[in-house]
PDBQT receptor file of N, H, CA, C and O in Angstrom, charges set to zero:
ATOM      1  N   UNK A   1      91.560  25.634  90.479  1.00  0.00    +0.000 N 
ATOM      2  CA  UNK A   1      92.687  24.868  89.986  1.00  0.00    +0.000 C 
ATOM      3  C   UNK A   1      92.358  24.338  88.582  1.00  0.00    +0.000 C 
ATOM      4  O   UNK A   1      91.481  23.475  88.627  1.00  0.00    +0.000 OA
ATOM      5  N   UNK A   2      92.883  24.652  87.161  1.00  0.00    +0.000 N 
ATOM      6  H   UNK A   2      93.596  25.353  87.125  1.00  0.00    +0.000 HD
ATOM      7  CA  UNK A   2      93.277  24.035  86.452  1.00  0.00    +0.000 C 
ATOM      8  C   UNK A   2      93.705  22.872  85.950  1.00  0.00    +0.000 C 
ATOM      9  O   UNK A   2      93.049  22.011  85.363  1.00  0.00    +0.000 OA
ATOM     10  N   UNK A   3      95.117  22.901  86.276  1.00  0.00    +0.000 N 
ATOM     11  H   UNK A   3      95.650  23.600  86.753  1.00  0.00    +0.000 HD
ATOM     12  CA  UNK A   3      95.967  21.651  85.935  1.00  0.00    +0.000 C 
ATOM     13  C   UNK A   3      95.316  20.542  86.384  1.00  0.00    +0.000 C 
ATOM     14  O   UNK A   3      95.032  20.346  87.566  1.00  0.00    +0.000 OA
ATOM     15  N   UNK A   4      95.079  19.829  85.500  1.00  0.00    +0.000 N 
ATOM     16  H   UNK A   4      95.310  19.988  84.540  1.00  0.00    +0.000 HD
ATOM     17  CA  UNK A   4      94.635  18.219  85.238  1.00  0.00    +0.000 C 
ATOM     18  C   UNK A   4      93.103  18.141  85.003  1.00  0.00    +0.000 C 
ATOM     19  O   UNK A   4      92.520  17.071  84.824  1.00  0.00    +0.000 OA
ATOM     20  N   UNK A   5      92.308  19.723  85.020  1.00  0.00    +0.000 N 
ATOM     21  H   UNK A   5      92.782  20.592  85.166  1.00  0.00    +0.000 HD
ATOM     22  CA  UNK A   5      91.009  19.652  85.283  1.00  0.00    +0.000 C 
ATOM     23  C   UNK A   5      90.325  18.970  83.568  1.00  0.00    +0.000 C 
ATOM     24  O   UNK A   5      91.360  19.286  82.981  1.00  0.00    +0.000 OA
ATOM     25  N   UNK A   6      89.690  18.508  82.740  1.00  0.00    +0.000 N 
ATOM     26  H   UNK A   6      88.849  18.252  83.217  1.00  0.00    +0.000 HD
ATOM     27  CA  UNK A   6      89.255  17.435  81.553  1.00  0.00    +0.000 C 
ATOM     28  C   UNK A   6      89.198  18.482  80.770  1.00  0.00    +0.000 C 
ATOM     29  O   UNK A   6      89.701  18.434  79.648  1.00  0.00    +0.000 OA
ATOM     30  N   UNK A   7      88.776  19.235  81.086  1.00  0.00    +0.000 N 
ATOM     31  H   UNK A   7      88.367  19.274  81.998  1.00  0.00    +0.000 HD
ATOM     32  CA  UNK A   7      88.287  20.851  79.916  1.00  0.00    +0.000 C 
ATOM     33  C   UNK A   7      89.657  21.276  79.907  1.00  0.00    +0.000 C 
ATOM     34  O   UNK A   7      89.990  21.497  78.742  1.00  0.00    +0.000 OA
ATOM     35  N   UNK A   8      91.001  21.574  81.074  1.00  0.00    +0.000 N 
ATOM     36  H   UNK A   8      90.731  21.395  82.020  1.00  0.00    +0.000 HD
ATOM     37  CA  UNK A   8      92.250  21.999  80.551  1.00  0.00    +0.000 C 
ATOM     38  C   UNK A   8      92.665  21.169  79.577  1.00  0.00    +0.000 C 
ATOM     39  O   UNK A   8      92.860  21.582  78.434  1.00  0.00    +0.000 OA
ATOM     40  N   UNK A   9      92.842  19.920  79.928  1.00  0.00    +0.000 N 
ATOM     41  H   UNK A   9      92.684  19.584  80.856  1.00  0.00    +0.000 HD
ATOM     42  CA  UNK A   9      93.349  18.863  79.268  1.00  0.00    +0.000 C 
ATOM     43  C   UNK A   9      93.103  18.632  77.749  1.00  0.00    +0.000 C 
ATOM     44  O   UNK A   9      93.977  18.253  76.969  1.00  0.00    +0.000 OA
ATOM     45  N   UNK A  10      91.640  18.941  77.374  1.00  0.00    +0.000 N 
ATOM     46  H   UNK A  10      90.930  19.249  78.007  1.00  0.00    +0.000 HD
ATOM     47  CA  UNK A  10      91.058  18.497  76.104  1.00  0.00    +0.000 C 
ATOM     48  C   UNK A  10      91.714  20.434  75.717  1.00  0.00    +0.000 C 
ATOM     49  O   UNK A  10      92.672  20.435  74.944  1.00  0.00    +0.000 OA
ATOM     50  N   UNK A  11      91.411  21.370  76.031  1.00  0.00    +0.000 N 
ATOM     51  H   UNK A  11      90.633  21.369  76.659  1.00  0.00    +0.000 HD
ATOM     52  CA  UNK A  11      92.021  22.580  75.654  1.00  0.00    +0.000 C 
ATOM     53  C   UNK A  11      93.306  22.509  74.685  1.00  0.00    +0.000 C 
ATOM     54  O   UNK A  11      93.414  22.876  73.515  1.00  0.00    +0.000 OA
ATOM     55  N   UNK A  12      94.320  21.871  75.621  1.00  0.00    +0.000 N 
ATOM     56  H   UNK A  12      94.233  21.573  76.571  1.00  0.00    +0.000 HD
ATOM     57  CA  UNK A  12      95.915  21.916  75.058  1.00  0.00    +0.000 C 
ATOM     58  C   UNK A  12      95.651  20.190  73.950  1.00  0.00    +0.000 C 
ATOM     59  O   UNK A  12      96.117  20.165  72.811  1.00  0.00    +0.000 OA
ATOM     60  N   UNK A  13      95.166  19.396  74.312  1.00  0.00    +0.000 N 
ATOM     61  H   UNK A  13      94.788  19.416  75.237  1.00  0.00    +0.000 HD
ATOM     62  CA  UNK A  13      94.745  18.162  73.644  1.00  0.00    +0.000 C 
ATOM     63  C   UNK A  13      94.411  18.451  71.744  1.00  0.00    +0.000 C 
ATOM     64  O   UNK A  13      94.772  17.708  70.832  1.00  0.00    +0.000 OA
ATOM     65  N   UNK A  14      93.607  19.791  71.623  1.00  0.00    +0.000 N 
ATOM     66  H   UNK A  14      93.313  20.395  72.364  1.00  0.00    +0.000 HD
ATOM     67  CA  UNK A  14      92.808  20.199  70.739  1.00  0.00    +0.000 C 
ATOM     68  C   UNK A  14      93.144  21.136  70.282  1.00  0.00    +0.000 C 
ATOM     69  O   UNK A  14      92.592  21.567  69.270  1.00  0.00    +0.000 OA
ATOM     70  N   UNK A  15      94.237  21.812  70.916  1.00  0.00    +0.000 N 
ATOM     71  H   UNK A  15      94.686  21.462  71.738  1.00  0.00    +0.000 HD
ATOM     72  CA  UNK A  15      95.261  22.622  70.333  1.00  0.00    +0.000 C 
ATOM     73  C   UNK A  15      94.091  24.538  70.040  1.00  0.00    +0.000 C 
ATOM     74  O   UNK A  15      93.809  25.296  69.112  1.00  0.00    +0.000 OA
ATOM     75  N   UNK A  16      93.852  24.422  71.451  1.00  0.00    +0.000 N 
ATOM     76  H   UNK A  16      94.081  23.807  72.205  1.00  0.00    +0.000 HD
ATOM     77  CA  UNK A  16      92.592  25.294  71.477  1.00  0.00    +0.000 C 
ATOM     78  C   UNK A  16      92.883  26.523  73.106  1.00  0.00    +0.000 C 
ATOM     79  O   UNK A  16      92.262  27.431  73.659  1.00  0.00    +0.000 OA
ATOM     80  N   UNK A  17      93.844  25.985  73.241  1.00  0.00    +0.000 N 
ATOM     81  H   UNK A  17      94.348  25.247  72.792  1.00  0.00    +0.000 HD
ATOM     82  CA  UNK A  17      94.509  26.307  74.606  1.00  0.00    +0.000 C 
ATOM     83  C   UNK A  17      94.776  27.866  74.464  1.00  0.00    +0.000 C 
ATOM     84  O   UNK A  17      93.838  28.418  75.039  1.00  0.00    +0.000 OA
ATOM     85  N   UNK A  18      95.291  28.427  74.159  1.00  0.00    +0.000 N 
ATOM     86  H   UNK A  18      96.052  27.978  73.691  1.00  0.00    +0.000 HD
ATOM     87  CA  UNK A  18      95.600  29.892  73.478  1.00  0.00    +0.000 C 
ATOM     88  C   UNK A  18      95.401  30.251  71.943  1.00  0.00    +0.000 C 
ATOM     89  O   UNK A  18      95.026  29.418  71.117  1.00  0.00    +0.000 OA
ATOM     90  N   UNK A  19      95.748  31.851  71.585  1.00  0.00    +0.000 N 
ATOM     91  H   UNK A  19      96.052  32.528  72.256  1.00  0.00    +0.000 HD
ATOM     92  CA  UNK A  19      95.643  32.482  70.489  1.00  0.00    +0.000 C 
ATOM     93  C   UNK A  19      96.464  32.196  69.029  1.00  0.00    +0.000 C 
ATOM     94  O   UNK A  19      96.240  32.287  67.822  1.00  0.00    +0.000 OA
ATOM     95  N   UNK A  20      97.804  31.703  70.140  1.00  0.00    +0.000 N 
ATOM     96  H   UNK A  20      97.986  31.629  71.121  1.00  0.00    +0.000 HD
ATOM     97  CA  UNK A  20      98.558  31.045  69.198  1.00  0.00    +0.000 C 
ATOM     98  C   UNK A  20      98.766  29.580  68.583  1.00  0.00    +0.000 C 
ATOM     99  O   UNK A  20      99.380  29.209  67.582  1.00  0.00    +0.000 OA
ATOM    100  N   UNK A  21      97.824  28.692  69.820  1.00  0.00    +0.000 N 
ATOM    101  H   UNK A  21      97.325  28.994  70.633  1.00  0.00    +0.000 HD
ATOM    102  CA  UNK A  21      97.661  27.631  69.046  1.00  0.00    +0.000 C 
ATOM    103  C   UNK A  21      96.959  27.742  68.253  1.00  0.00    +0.000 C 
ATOM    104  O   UNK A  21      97.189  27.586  67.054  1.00  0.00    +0.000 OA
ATOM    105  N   UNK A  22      95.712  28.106  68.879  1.00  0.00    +0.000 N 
ATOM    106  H   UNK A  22      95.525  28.232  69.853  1.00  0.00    +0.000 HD
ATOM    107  CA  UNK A  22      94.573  28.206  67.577  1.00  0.00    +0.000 C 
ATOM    108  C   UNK A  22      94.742  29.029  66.109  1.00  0.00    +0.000 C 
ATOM    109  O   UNK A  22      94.063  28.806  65.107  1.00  0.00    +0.000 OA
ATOM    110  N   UNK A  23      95.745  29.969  66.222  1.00  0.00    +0.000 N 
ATOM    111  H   UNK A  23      96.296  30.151  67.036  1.00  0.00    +0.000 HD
ATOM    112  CA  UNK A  23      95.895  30.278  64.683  1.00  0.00    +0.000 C 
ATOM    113  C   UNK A  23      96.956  29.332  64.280  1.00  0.00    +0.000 C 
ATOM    114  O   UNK A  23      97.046  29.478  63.061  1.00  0.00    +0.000 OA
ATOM    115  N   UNK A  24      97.800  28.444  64.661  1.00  0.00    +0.000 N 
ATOM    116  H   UNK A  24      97.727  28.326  65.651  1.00  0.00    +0.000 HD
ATOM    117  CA  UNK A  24      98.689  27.694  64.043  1.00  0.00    +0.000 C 
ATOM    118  C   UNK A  24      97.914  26.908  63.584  1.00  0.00    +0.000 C 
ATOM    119  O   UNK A  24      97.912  26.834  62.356  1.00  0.00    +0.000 OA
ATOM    120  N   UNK A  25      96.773  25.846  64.498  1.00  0.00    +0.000 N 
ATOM    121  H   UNK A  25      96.774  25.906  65.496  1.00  0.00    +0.000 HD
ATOM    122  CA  UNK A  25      96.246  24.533  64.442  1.00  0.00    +0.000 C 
ATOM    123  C   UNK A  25      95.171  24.702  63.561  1.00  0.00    +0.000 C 
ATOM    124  O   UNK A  25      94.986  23.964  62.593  1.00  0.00    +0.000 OA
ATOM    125  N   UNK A  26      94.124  26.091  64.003  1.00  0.00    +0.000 N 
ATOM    126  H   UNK A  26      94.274  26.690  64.789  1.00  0.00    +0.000 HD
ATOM    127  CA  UNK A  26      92.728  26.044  63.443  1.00  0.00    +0.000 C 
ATOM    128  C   UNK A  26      92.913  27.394  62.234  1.00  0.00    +0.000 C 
ATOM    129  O   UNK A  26      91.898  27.748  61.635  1.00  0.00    +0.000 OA
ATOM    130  N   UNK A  27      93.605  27.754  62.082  1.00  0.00    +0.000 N 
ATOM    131  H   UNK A  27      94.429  27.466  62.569  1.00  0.00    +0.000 HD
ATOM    132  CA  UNK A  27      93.979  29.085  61.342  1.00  0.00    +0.000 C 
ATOM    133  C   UNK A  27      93.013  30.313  61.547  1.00  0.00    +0.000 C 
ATOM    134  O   UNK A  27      92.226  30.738  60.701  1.00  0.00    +0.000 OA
ATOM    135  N   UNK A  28      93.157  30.679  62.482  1.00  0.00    +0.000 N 
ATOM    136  H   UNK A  28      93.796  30.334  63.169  1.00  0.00    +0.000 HD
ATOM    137  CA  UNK A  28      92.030  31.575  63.300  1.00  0.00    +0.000 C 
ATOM    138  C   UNK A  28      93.348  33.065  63.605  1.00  0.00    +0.000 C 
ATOM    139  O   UNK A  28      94.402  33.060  64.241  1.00  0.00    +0.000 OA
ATOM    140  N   UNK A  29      92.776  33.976  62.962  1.00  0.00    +0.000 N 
ATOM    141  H   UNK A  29      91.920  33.980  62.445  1.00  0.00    +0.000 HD
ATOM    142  CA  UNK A  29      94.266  34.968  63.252  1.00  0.00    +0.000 C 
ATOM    143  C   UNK A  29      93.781  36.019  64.543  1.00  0.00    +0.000 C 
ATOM    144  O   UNK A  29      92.884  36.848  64.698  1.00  0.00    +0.000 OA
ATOM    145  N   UNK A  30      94.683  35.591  65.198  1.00  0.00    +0.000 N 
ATOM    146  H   UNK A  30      95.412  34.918  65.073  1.00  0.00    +0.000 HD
ATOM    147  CA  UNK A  30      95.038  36.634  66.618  1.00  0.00    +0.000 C 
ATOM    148  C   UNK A  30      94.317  38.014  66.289  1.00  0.00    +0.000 C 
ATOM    149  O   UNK A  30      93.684  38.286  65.269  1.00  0.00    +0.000 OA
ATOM    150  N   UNK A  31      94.556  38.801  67.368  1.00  0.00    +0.000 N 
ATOM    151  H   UNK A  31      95.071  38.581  68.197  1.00  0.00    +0.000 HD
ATOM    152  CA  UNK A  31      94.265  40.181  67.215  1.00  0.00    +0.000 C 
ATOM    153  C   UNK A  31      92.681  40.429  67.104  1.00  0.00    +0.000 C 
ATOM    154  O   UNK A  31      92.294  41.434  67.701  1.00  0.00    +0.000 OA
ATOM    155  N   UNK A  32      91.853  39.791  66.538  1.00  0.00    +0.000 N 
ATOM    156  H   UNK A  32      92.167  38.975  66.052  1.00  0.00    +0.000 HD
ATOM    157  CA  UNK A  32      90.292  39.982  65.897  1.00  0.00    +0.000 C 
ATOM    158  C   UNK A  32      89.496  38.902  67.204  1.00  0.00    +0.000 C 
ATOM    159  O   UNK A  32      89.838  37.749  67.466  1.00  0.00    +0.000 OA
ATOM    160  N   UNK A  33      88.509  39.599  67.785  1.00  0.00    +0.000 N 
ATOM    161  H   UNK A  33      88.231  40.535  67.571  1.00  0.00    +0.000 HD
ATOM    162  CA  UNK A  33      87.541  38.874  68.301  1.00  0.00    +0.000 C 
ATOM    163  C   UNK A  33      87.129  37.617  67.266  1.00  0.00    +0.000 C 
ATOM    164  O   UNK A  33      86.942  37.726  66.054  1.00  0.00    +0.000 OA
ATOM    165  N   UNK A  34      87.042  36.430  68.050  1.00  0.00    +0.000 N 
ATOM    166  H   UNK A  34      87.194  36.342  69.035  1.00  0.00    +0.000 HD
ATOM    167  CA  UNK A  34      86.450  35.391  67.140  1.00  0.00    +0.000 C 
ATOM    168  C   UNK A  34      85.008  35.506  67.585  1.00  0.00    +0.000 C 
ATOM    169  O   UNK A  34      84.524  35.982  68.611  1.00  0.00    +0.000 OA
ATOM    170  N   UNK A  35      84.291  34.760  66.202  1.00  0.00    +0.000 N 
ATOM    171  H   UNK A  35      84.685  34.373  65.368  1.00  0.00    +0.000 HD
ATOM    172  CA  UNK A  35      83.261  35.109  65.904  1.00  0.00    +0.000 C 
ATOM    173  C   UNK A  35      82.457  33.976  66.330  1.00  0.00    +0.000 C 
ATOM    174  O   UNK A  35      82.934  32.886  66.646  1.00  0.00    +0.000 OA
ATOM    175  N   UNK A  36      81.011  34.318  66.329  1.00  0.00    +0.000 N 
ATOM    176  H   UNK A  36      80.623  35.204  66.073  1.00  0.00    +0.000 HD
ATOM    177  CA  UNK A  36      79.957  33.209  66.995  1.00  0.00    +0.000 C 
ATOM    178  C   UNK A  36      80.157  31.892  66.383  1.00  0.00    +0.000 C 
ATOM    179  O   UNK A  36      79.921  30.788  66.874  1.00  0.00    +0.000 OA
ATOM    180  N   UNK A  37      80.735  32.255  64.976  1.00  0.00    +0.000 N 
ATOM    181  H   UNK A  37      80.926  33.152  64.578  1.00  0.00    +0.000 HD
ATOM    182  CA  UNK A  37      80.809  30.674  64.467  1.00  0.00    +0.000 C 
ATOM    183  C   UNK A  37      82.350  29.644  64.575  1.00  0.00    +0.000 C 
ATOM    184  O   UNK A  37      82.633  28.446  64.605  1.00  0.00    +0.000 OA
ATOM    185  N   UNK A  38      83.047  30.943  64.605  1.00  0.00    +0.000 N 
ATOM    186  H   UNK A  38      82.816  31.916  64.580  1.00  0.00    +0.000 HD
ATOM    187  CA  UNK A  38      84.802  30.435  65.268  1.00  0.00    +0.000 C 
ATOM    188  C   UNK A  38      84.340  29.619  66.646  1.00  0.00    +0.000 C 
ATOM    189  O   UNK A  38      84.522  28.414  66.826  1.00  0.00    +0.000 OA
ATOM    190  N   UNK A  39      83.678  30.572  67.616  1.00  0.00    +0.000 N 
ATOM    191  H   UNK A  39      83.530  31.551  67.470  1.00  0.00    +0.000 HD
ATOM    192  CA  UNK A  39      83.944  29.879  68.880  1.00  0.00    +0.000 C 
ATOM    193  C   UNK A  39      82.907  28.845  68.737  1.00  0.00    +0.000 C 
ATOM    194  O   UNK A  39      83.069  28.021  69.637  1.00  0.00    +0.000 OA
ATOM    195  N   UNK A  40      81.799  28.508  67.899  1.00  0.00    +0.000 N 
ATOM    196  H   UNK A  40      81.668  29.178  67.168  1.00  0.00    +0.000 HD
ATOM    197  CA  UNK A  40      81.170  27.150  68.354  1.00  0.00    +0.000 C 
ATOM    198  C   UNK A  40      82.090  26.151  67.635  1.00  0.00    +0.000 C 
ATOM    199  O   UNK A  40      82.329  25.033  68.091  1.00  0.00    +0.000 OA
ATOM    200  N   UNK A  41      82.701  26.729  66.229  1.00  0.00    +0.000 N 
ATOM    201  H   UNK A  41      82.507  27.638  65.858  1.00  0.00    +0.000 HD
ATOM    202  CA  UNK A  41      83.749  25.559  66.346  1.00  0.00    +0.000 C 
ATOM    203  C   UNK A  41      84.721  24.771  66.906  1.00  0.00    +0.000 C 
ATOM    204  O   UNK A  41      84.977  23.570  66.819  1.00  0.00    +0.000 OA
ATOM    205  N   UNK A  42      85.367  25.984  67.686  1.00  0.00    +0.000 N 
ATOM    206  H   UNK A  42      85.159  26.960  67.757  1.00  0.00    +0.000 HD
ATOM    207  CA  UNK A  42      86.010  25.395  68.987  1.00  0.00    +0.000 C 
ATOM    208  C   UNK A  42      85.901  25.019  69.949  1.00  0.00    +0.000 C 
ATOM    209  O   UNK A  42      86.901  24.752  70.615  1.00  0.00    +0.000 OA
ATOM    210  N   UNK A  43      84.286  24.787  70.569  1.00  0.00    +0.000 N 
ATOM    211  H   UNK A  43      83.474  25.004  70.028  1.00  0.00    +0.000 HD
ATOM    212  CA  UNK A  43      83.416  24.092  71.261  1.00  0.00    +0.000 C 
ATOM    213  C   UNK A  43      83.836  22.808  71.114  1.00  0.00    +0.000 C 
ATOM    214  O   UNK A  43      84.500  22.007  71.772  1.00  0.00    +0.000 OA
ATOM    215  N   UNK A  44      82.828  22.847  69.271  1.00  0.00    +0.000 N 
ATOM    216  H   UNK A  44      82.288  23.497  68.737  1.00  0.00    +0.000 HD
ATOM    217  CA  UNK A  44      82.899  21.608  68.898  1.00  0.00    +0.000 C 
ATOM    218  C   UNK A  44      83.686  20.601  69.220  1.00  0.00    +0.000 C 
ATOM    219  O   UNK A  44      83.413  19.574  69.843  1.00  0.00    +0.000 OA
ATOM    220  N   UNK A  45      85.029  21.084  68.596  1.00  0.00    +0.000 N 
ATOM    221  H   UNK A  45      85.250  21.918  68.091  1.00  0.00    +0.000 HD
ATOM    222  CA  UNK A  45      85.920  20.461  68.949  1.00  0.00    +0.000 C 
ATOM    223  C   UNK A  45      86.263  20.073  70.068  1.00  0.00    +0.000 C 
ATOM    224  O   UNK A  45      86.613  18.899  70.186  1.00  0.00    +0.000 OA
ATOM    225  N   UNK A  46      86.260  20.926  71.177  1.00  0.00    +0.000 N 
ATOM    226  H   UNK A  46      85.975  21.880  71.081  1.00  0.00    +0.000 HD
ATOM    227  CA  UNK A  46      86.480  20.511  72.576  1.00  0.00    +0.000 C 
ATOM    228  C   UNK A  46      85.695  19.690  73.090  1.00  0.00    +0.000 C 
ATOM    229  O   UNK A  46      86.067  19.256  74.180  1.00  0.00    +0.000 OA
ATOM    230  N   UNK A  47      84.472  19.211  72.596  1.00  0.00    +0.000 N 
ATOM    231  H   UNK A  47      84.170  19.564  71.711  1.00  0.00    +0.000 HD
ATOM    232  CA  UNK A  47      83.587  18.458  73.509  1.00  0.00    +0.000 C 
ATOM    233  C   UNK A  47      83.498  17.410  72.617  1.00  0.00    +0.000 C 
ATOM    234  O   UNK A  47      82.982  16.348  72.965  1.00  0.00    +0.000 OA
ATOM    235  N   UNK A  48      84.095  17.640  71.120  1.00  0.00    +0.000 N 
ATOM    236  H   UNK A  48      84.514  18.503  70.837  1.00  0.00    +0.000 HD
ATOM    237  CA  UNK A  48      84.181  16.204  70.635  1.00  0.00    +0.000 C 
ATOM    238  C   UNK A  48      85.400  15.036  71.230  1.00  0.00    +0.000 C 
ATOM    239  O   UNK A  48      85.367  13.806  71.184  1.00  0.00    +0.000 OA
ATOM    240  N   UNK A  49      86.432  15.944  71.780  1.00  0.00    +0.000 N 
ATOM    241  H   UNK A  49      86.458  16.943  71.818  1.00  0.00    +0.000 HD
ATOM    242  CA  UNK A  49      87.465  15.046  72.324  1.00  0.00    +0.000 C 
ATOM    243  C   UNK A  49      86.990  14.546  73.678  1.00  0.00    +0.000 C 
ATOM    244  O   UNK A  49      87.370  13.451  74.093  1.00  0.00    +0.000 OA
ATOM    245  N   UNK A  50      86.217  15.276  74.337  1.00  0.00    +0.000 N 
ATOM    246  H   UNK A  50      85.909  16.166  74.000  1.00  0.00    +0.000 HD
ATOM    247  CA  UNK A  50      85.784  14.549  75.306  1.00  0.00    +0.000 C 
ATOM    248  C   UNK A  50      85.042  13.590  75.756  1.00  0.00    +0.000 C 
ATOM    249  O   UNK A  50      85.265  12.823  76.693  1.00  0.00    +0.000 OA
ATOM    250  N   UNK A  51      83.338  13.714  74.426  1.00  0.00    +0.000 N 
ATOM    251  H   UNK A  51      83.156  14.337  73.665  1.00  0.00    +0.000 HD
ATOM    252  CA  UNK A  51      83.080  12.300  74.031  1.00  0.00    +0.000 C 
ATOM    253  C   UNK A  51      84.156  11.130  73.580  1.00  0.00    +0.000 C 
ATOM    254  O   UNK A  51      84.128  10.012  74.095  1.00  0.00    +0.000 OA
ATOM    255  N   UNK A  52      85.026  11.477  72.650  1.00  0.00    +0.000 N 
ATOM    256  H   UNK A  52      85.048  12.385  72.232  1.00  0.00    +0.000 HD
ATOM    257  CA  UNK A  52      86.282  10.418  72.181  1.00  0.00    +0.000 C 
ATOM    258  C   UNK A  52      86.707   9.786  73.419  1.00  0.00    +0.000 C 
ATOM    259  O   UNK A  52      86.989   8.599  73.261  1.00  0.00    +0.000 OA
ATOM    260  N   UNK A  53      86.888  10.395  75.065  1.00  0.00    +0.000 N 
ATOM    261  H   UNK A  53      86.659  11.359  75.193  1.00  0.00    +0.000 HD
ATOM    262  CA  UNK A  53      87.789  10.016  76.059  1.00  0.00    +0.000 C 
ATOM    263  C   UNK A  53      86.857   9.533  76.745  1.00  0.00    +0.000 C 
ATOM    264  O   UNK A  53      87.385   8.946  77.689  1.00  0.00    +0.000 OA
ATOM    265  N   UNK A  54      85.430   9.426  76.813  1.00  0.00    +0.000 N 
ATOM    266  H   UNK A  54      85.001   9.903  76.046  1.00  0.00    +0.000 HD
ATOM    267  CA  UNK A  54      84.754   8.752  77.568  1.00  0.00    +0.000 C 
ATOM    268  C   UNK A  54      84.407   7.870  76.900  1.00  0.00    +0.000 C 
ATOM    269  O   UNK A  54      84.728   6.807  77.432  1.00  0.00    +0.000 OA
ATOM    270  N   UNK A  55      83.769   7.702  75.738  1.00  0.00    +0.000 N 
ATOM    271  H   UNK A  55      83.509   8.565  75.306  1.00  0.00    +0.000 HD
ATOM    272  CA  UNK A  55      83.804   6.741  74.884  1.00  0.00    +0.000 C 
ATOM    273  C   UNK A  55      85.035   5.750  75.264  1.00  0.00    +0.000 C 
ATOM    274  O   UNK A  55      84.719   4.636  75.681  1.00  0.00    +0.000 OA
ATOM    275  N   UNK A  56      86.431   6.073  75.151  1.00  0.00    +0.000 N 
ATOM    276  H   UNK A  56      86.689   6.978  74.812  1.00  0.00    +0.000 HD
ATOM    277  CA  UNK A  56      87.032   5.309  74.965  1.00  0.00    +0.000 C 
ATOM    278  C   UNK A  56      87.576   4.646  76.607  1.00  0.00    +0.000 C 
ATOM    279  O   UNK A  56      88.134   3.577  76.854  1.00  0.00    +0.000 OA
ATOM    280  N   UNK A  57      87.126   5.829  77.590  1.00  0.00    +0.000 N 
ATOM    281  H   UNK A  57      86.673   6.698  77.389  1.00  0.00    +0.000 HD
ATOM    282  CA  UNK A  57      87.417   5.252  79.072  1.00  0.00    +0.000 C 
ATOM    283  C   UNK A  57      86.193   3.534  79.204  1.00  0.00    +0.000 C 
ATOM    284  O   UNK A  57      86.547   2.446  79.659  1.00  0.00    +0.000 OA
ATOM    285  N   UNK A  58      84.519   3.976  78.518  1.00  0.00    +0.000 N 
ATOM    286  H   UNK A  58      84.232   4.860  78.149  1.00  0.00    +0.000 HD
ATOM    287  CA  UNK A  58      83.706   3.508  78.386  1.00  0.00    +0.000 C 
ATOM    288  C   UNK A  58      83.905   2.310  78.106  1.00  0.00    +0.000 C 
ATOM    289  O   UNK A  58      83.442   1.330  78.689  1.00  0.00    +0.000 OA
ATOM    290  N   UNK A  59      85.097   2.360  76.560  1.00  0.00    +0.000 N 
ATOM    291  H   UNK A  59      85.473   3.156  76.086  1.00  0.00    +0.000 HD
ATOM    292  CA  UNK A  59      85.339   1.170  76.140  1.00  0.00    +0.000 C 
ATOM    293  C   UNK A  59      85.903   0.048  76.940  1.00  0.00    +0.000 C 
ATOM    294  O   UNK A  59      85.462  -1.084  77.141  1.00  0.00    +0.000 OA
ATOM    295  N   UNK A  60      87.210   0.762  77.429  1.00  0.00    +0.000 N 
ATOM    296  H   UNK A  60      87.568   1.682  77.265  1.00  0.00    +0.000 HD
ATOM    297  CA  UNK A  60      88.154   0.144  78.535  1.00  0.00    +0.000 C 
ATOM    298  C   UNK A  60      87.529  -0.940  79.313  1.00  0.00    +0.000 C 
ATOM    299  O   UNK A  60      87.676  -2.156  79.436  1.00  0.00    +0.000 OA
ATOM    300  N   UNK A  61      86.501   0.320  79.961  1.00  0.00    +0.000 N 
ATOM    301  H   UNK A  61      86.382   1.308  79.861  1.00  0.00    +0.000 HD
ATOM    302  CA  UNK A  61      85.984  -0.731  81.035  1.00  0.00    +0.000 C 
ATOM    303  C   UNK A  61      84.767  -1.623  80.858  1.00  0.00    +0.000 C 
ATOM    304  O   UNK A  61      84.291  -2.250  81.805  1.00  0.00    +0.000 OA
ATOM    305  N   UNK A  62      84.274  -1.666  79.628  1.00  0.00    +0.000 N 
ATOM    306  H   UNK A  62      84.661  -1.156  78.859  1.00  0.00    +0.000 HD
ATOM    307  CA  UNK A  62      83.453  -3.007  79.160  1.00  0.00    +0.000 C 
ATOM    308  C   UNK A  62      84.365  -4.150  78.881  1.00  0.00    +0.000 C 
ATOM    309  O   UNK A  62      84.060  -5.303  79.187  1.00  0.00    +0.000 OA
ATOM    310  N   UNK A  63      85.721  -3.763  78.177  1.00  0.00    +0.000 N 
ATOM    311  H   UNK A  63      85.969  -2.826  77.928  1.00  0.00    +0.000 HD
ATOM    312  CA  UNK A  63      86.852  -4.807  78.009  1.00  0.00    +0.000 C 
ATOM    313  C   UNK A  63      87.155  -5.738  79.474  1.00  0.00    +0.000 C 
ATOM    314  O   UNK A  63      87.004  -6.953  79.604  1.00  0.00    +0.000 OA
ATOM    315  N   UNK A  64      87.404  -5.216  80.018  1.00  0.00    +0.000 N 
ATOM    316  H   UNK A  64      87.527  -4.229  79.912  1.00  0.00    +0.000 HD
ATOM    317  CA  UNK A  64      87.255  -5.475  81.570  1.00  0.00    +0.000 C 
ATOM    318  C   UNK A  64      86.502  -6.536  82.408  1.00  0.00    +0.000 C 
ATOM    319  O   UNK A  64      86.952  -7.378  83.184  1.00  0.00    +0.000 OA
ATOM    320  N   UNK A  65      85.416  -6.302  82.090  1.00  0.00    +0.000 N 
ATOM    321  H   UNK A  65      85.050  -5.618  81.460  1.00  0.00    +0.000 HD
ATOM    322  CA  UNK A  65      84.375  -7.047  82.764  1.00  0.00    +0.000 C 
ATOM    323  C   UNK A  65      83.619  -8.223  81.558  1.00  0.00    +0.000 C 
ATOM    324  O   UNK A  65      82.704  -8.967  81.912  1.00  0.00    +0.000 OA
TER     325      UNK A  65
């Protein structure tokens, strides 16, 4: 199952979700295998939003207490 799983979420979040986001968002053109350094960028990105969401879940709940 997918839907709602943190890696789908940060995917469409990061605009990394398909071929066509990523050439709209990251200008990465369809059709061509991306390359070792395309896809660690889009790593990057994906696991930087996910530090951002724990970080900021992190934050939440120090506010909290």
């Amino acid at each position: 199952m997918t839907k709602g799983h943190s890696v789908f979420v940060a995917q469409h979040a990061t605009a990394t979700c398909c071929r066509g986001c990523i050439r709209k968002w990251h200008k990465m053109q369809p059709g061509r295998e991306l390359s070792r350094v395309q896809q660690d960028y889009l790593v990057d990105v994906i696991m930087t939003w996910i530090q951002m969401e724990i970080d900021r879940y992190n934050q939440k709940l120090n506010e909290e207490y």
